[in-house]
Structures are given as C-alpha cells and as structure tokens.
C-alpha positions as CSV (number, residue, x, y, z in Angstrom):
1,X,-87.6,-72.0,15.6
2,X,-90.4,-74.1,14.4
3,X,-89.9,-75.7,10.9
4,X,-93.2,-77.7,10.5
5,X,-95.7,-75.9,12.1
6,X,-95.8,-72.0,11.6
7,X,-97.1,-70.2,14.8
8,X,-97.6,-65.9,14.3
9,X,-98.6,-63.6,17.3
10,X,-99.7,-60.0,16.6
11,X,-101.3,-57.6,18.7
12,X,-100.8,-55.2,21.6
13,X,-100.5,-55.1,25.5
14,X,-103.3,-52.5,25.2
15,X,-104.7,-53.1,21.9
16,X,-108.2,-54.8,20.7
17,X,-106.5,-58.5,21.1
18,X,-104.2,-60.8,21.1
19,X,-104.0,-62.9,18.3
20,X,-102.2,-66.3,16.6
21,X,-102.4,-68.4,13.8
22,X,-101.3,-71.7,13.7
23,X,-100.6,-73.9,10.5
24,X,-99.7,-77.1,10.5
25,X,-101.9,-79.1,12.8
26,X,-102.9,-82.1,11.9
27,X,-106.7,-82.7,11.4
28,X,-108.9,-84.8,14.1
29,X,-107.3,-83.1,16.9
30,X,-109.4,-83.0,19.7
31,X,-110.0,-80.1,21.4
32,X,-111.7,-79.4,24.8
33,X,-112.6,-75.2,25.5
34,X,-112.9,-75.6,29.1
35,X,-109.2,-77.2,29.1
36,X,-107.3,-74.3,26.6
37,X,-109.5,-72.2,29.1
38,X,-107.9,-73.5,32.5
39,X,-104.3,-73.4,30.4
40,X,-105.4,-69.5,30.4
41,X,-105.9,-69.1,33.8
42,X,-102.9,-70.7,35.0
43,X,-101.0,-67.9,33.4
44,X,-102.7,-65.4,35.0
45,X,-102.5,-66.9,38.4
46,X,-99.7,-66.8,41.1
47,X,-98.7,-65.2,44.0
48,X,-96.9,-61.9,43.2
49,X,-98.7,-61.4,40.6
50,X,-99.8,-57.3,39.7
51,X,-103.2,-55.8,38.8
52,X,-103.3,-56.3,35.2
53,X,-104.7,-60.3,36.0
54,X,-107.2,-58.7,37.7
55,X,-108.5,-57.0,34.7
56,X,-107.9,-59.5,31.9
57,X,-110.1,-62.7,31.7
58,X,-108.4,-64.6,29.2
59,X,-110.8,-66.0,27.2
60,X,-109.8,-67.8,23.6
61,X,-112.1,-67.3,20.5
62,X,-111.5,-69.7,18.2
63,X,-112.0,-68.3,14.8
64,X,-111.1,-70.9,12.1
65,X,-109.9,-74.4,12.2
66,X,-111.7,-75.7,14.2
67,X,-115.2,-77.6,14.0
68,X,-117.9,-79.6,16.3
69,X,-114.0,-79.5,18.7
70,X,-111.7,-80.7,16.2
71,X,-108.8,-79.6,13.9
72,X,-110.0,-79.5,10.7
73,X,-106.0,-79.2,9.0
74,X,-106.5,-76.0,7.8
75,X,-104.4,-72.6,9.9
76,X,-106.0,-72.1,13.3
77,X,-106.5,-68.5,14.4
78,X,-107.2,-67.6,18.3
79,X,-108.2,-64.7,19.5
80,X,-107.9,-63.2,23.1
81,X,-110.0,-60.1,23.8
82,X,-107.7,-57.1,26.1
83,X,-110.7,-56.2,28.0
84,X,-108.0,-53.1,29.6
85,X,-108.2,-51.9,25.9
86,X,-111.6,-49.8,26.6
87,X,-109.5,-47.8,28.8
88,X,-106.3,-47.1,25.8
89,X,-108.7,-47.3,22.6
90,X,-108.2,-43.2,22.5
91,X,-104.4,-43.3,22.5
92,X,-103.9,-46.6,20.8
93,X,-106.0,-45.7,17.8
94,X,-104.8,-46.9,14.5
95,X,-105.6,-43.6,12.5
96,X,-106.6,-40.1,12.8
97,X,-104.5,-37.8,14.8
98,X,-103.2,-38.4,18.5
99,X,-104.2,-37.1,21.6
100,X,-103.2,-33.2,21.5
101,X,-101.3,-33.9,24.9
102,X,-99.8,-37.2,24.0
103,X,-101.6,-38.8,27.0
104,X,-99.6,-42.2,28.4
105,X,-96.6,-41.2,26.7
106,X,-93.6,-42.6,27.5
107,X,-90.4,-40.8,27.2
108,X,-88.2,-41.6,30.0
109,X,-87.4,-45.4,29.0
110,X,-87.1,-47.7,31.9
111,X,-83.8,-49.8,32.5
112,X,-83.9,-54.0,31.6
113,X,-86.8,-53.1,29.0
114,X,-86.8,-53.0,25.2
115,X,-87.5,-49.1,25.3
116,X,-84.1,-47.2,25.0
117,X,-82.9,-49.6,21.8
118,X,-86.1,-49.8,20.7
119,X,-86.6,-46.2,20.6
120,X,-83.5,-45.5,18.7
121,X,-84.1,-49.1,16.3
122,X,-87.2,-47.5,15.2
123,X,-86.8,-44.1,15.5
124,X,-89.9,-43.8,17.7
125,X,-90.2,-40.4,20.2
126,X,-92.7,-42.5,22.2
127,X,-91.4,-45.8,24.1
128,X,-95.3,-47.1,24.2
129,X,-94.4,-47.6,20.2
130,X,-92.5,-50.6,21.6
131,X,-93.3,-51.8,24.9
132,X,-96.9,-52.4,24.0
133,X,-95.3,-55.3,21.7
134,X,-92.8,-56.1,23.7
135,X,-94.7,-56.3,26.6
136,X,-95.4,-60.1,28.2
137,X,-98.8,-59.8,27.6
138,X,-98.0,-61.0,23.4
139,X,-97.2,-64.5,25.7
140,X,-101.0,-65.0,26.3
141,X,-101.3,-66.2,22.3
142,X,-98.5,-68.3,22.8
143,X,-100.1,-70.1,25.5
144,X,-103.0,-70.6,23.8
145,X,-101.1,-72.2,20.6
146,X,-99.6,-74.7,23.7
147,X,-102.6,-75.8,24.4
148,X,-103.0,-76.8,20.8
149,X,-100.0,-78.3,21.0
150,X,-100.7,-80.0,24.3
151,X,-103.6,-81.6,22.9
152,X,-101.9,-82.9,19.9
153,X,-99.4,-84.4,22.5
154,X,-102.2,-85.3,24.8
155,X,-103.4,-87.9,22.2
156,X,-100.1,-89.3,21.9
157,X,-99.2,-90.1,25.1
158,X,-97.2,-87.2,26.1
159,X,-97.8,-84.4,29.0
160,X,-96.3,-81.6,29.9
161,X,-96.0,-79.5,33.3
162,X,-94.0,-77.2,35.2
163,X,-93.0,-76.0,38.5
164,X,-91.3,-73.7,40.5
165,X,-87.9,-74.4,41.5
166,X,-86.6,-71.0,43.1
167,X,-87.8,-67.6,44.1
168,X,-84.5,-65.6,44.4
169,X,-82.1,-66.6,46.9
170,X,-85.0,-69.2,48.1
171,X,-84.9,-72.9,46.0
172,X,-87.2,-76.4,46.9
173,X,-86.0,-79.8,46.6
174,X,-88.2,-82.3,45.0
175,X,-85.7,-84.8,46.8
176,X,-86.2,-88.6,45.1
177,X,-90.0,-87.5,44.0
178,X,-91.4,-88.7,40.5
179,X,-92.8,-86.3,37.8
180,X,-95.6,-87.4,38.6
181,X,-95.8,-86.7,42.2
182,X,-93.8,-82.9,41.5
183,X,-96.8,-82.0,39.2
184,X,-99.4,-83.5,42.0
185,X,-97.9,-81.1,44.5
186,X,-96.6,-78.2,42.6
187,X,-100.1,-77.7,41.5
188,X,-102.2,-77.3,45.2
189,X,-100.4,-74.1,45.8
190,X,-100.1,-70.4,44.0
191,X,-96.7,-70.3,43.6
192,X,-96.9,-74.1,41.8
193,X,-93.9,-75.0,43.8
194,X,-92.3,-78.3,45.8
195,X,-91.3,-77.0,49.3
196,X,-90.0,-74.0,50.9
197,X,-93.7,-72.0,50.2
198,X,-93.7,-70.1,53.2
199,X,-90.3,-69.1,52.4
200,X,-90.8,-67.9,49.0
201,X,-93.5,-66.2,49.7
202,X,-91.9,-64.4,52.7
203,X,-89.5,-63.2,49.7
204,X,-91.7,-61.8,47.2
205,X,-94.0,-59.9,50.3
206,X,-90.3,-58.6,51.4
207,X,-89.0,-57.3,47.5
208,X,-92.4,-55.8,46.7
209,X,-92.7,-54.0,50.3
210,X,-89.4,-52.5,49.2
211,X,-90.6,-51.4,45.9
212,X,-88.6,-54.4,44.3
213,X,-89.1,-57.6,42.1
214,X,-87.9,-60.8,42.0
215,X,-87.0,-63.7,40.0
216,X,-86.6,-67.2,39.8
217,X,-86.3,-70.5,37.9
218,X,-88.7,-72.8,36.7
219,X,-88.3,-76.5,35.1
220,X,-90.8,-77.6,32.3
221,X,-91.1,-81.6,32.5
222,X,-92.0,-83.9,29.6
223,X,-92.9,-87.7,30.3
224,X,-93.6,-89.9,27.7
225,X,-91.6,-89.4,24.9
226,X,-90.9,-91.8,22.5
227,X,-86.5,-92.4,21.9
228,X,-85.1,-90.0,18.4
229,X,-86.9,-86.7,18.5
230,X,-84.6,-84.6,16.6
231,X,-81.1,-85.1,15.3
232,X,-77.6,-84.6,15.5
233,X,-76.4,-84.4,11.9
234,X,-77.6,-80.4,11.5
235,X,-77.1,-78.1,14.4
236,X,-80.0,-76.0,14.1
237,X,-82.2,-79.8,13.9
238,X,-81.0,-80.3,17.8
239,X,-83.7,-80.2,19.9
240,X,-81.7,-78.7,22.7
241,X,-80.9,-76.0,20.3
242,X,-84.4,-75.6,19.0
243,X,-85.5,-75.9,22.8
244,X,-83.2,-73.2,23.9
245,X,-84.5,-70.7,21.3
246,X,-88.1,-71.5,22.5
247,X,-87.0,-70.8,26.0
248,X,-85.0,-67.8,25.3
249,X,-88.2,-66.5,23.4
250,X,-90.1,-66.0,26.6
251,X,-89.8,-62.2,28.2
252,X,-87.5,-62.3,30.9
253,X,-86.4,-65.7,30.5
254,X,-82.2,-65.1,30.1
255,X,-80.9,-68.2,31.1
256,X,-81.9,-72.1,30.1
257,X,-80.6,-75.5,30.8
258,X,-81.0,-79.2,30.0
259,X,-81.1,-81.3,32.8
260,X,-79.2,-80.1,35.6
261,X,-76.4,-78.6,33.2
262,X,-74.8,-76.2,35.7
263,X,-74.2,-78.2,38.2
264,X,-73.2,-81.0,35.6
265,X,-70.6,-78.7,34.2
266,X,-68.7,-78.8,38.1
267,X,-68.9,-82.4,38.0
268,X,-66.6,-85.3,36.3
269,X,-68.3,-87.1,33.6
270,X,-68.5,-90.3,36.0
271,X,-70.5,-88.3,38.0
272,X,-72.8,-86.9,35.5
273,X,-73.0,-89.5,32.4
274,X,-76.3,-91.7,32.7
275,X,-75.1,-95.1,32.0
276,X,-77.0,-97.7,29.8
277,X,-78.4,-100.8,31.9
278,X,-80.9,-103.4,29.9
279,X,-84.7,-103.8,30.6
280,X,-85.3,-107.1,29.2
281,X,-87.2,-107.1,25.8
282,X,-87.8,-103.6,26.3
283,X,-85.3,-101.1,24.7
284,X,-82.0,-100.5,27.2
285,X,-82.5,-97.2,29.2
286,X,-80.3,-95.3,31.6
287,X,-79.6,-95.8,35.1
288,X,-80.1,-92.1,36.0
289,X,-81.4,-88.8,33.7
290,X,-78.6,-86.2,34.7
291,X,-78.7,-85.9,30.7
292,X,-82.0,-84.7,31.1
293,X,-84.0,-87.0,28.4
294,X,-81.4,-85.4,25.6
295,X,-78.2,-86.8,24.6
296,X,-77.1,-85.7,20.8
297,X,-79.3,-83.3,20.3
298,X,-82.1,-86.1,20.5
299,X,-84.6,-87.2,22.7
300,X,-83.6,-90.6,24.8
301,X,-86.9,-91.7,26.0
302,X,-86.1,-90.3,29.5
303,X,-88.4,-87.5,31.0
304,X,-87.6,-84.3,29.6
305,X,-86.2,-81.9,31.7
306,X,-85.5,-77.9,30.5
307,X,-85.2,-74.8,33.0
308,X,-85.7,-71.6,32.5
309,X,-84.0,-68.9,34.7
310,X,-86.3,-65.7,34.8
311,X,-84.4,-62.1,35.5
312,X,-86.5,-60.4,37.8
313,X,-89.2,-58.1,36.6
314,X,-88.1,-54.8,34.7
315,X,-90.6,-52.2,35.7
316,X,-89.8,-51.1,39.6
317,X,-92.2,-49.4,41.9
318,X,-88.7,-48.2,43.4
319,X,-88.2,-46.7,39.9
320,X,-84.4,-46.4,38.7
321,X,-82.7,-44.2,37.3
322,X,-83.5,-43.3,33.1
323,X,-83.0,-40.3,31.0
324,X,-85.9,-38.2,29.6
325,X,-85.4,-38.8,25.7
326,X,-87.6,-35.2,25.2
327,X,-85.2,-33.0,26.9
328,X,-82.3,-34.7,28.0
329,X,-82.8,-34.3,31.8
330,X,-81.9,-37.1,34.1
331,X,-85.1,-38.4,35.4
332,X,-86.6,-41.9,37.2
333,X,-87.9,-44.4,34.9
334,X,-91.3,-44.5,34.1
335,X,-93.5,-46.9,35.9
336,X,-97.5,-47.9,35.2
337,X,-97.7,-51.1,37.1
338,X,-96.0,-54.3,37.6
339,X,-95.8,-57.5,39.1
340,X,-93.5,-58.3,41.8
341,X,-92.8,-61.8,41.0
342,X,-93.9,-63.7,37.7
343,X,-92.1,-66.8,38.0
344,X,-95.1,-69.4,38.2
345,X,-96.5,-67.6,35.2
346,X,-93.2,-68.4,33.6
347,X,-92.9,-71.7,33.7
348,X,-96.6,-71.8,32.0
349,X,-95.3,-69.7,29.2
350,X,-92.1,-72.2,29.4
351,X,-94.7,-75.5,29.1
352,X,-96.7,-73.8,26.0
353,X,-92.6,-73.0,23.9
354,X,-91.5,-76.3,24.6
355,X,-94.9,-78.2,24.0
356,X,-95.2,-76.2,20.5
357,X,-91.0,-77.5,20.1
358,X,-91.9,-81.1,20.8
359,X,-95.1,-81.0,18.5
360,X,-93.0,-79.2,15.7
361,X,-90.5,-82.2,16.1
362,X,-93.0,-85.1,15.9
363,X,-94.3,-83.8,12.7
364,X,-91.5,-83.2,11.4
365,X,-90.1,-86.7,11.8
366,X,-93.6,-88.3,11.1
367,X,-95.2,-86.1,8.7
368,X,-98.9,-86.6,9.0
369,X,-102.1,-84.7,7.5
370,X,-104.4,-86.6,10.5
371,X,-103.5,-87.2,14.0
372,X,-104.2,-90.7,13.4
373,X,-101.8,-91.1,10.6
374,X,-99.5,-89.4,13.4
375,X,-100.2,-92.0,16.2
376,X,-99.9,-95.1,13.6
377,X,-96.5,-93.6,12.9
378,X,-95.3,-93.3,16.0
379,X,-96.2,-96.7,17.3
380,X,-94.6,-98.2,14.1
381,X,-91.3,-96.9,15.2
382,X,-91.8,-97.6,18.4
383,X,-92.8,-100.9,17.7
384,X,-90.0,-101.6,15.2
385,X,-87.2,-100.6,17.7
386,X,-88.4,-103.1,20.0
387,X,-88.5,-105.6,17.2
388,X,-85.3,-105.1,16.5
389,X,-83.5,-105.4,19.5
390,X,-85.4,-108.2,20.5
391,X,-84.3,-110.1,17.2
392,X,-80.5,-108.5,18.8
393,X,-81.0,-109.7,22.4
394,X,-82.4,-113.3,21.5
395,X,-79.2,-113.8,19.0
396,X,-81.7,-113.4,15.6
C-alpha cells in the first residue's frame, strides 16, 4: 500500500528473472552494490533452508536510475538473474507449443498453496500457471527495492533489522537487551536469533527428519525515527494499517502485530499504556514502548517494533493429501522441493516491506525531488518541535 513511491515485481520462480521498478526515489541517493548485495544473501541464508539457495546467487543488475552509485530521480529497475531457469526454459517458454508430455506439470494442487483457487480463478489445467508467481521466490525483487529503501533511510538516520523470536513451540528472550545489542547478537548465528539456538535448531532437524516444516515469528526493529510518521485522520493513512498490509504481503506471513499486541490485549491498560515522563529541553517520551513506537496510527519517536507470525512451509516432503484435478482420483500432493524452515528469511523479506512503508511515509509527509531537500525537511520539523516546546517548558 505505498502511495508515494510505486514499487512493481514481475517475473517467475523459474522464469529468466526477477524484476522491479521503483518510482519515486529521490535523486542523490547513495548506493553501495556490495551492501544491496549482502541484503541478497541474507535472504538466502539460514538454517533450514532447501536446495533452491544453493542454486540461486542473487545477484542485482541495476538497469536504470542509477549512475556513478546514485539515484538519479528517475524509476529504478532491478533485475535478478534465476540461474535454475536453464533447467525450465523448455517448459516455461513464452510461445510455440508446449512440451508434447506436459513435463513438470502440476495437477494434483498441494494444500496451504495458491494452487486449487488459483486453478479454478484462472481457469488454468496446470497449477505451475500459478505457483511460479505465487511462489516466494517474487520476494527476492522486493528485497532488493528494501535495500533502496534502506539506503534512503540510511542517510536519514534510520536502520532497520530483524530477528528471530520463535521456531515453533521454541521462543528467545531478549530479556532487558537494547536494539542495538539484539541486532549485534541475532546476526552471529544462521538462524539470526537471541537465545535458545541449540534448541531451535534441534526443532527444525526434528520436523524435517519427519518430512515436516516449521514456522515461526520474527520482529522487524526500527530506531531512529523521527515523532508524526503517518496520521490518524484517514484510516488507510495509519501506518499500522499500511504496516500490516506490507507484512501480510509476504508469502506465508498470516499473522502481524505492533509491539507486543497479544499479550497487550490480556493485560489492563495500566499495565500496557506507555506513560509520558519529560526529558528536559528535549521533546517528552515514554517511560516504556509496549505501544511499540505507534500510538494513533503514527510514529512516536520510540523504536519501532512489528512481528510477523510465519505459517509453516506449504510444500511437505511428508506430502498430504490433494486431489488429481485431471481425473478426479484422490492422490498426495505434489512435492518438488522445499525448505523446512524459512523463518530467518522471513524476517529479511519483513525488514525490506516495512523499510519500503517507512520510506513511502517520509516522502509522503516531506515531499522531496533530492534526498537532501528530504534531510533539510526532516530536521526542520524536528528542529521546530523542539523549539516549540522549549518556548512551552521555559513559560514563552
């Protein structure tokens, strides 16, 4: 649900690419290859993780927009090769006739996939019609438009990062740990998590021994935000609206949260409301961020907290139970290959939606045609609020 900048993914699991075109950047954004490439990898990386990573190097082309490493204003496009399409070019081809045998077709559709409805939607005989779009694999251009966005944010003062707070049954405690240390610590292991590795990884070697996957939850953090991102006169101007959607986008991803909403919701609002305490000429803040850096559908200057709660992985070794949509007969679901457990991945995917969200808001608030003109704009509200309730504290 982005309003100011206009992001558009296209392309196939097994096609030629993955492509998407951003518009809206500002100009003078700069750009570093070697970091959009490490923003690659880390979605390809994690423990649980299937073949297909070991095929793919996901490596960006940049095709317009960008010059000598910086935005030039104009619509980015990004490209990422499917080096796995060599192997699908003959039954993936966009004309002549198909394979007399129909090789790789799919017709038994495979349960907590977008293959039965999708089938039917589009009247296809073939599933692979629509699980090569539907597949996770269209989440590699999104990550690539995050790093855009994280370098837009980057320049502005703002980071992103994310980490893993359960694997099934199996959840760490960050305890009284700052962002900064949870991203320190989530980052020197493979499942990008804060305590109870052994544990979760006990838990995805024990589903995927069984022919089984797992899910999980992950939490996206945001420091450095500046106080009135978004709005509460219009509900579809919320952030935590237009947050939710960006969350909900991701494959998998069925369940989302500001803060520590669940658990708020069993809790009486003395327990959960962050209460407003002064900080001397500095603007008041809040005793505590159960609120998770959101209150009114805008941003309070807090961290910025949003979880993501990942279904475990549709396609089964241990295949369930499907119907063949050629003849009728009850059969087992078809199955290629799969991961056992994508929830680090996740949470990558979950960085890239809500960085492109935050970057979307900013420009929308402080239209801009230069990142410069951005940064100016910023720090003139930022600098006026202080102004102002200094002139309130002091009695002006």
């Amino acid at each position: 649900m982005l309003h100011h900048l206009r992001l558009l993914t296209a392309g196939e699991s097994h096609g030629p690419q993955i492509t998407a075109i951003v518009d809206g950047l500002p100009a003078g954004v700069e750009l570093d290859a070697e970091r959009i490439a490490a923003g690659m990898r880390r979605r390809q990386v994690g423990y649980g993780r299937g073949n297909r990573m070991k095929i793919e190097n996901d490596a960006v082309e940049v095709r317009s927009g960008v010059r000598f490493g910086r935005t030039t204003g104009a619509p980015i496009t990004l490209v990422v090769p499917n080096r796995d399409h060599e192997n699908w070019a003959h039954v993936l081809a966009a004309f002549g006739d198909p394979p007399s045998e129909r090789q790789r077709r799919v017709t038994r559709p495979r349960p907590g996939h977008a293959d039965l409805v999708g089938m039917l939607k589009y009247e296809h005989d073939d599933a692979r019609d629509v699980l090569e779009r539907a597949s996770a694999r269209e989440t590699a251009a999104r990550v690539a438009a995050g790093e855009l966005a994280r370098a837009l944010l980057s320049e502005l003062g703002i980071e992103a990062f994310s980490h893993v707070v359960s694997i099934g049954d199996v959840e760490a405690s960050t305890g009284d740990l700052s962002p900064e240390q949870i991203r320190d610590r989530a980052e020197t292991n493979d499942l990008r998590c804060v305590g109870s590795y052994d544990e979760m990884r006990a838990a995805i070697d024990a589903a995927g021994g069984a022919g089984d996957t797992l899910g999980g939850v992950f939490e996206v953090v945001v420091t450095g935000m500046p106080v009135g991102l978004g709005t509460s006169m219009a509900p579809d101007r919320k952030l935590d609206a237009q947050l939710a959607f960006a969350l909900m986008s991701v494959p998998a991803v069925k369940g989302c949260e500001i803060g520590p909403a669940f658990e708020n919701a069993t809790r009486r609002g003395s327990d959960v409301h962050d209460e407003i305490v002064p900080r001397g000429d500095e603007l008041p803040g809040r005793s505590s961020n159960r609120a998770g850096g959101l209150e009114g559908g805008m941003t309070t200057g807090e961290p910025l907290l949003c979880r993501g709660a990942m279904k475990p992985i549709s396609t089964l070794k241990r295949a369930l139970a499907s119907v063949d949509m050629e003849t009728g007969a009850v059969k087992k679901a078809a199955f290629e290959r799969s991961d056992v457990c994508a929830v680090p991945a996740a949470g990558v995917i979950g960085e890239a939606v809500v960085m492109l969200t935050l970057a979307d808001a900013l420009l929308r608030t402080f239209a801009a045609d230069t990142v410069g003109a951005l940064r100016a704009s910023l720090e003139e509200r930022r600098t006026s609020y202080r102004e102002r309730w200094s002139r309130t504290r002091h009695g002006e």
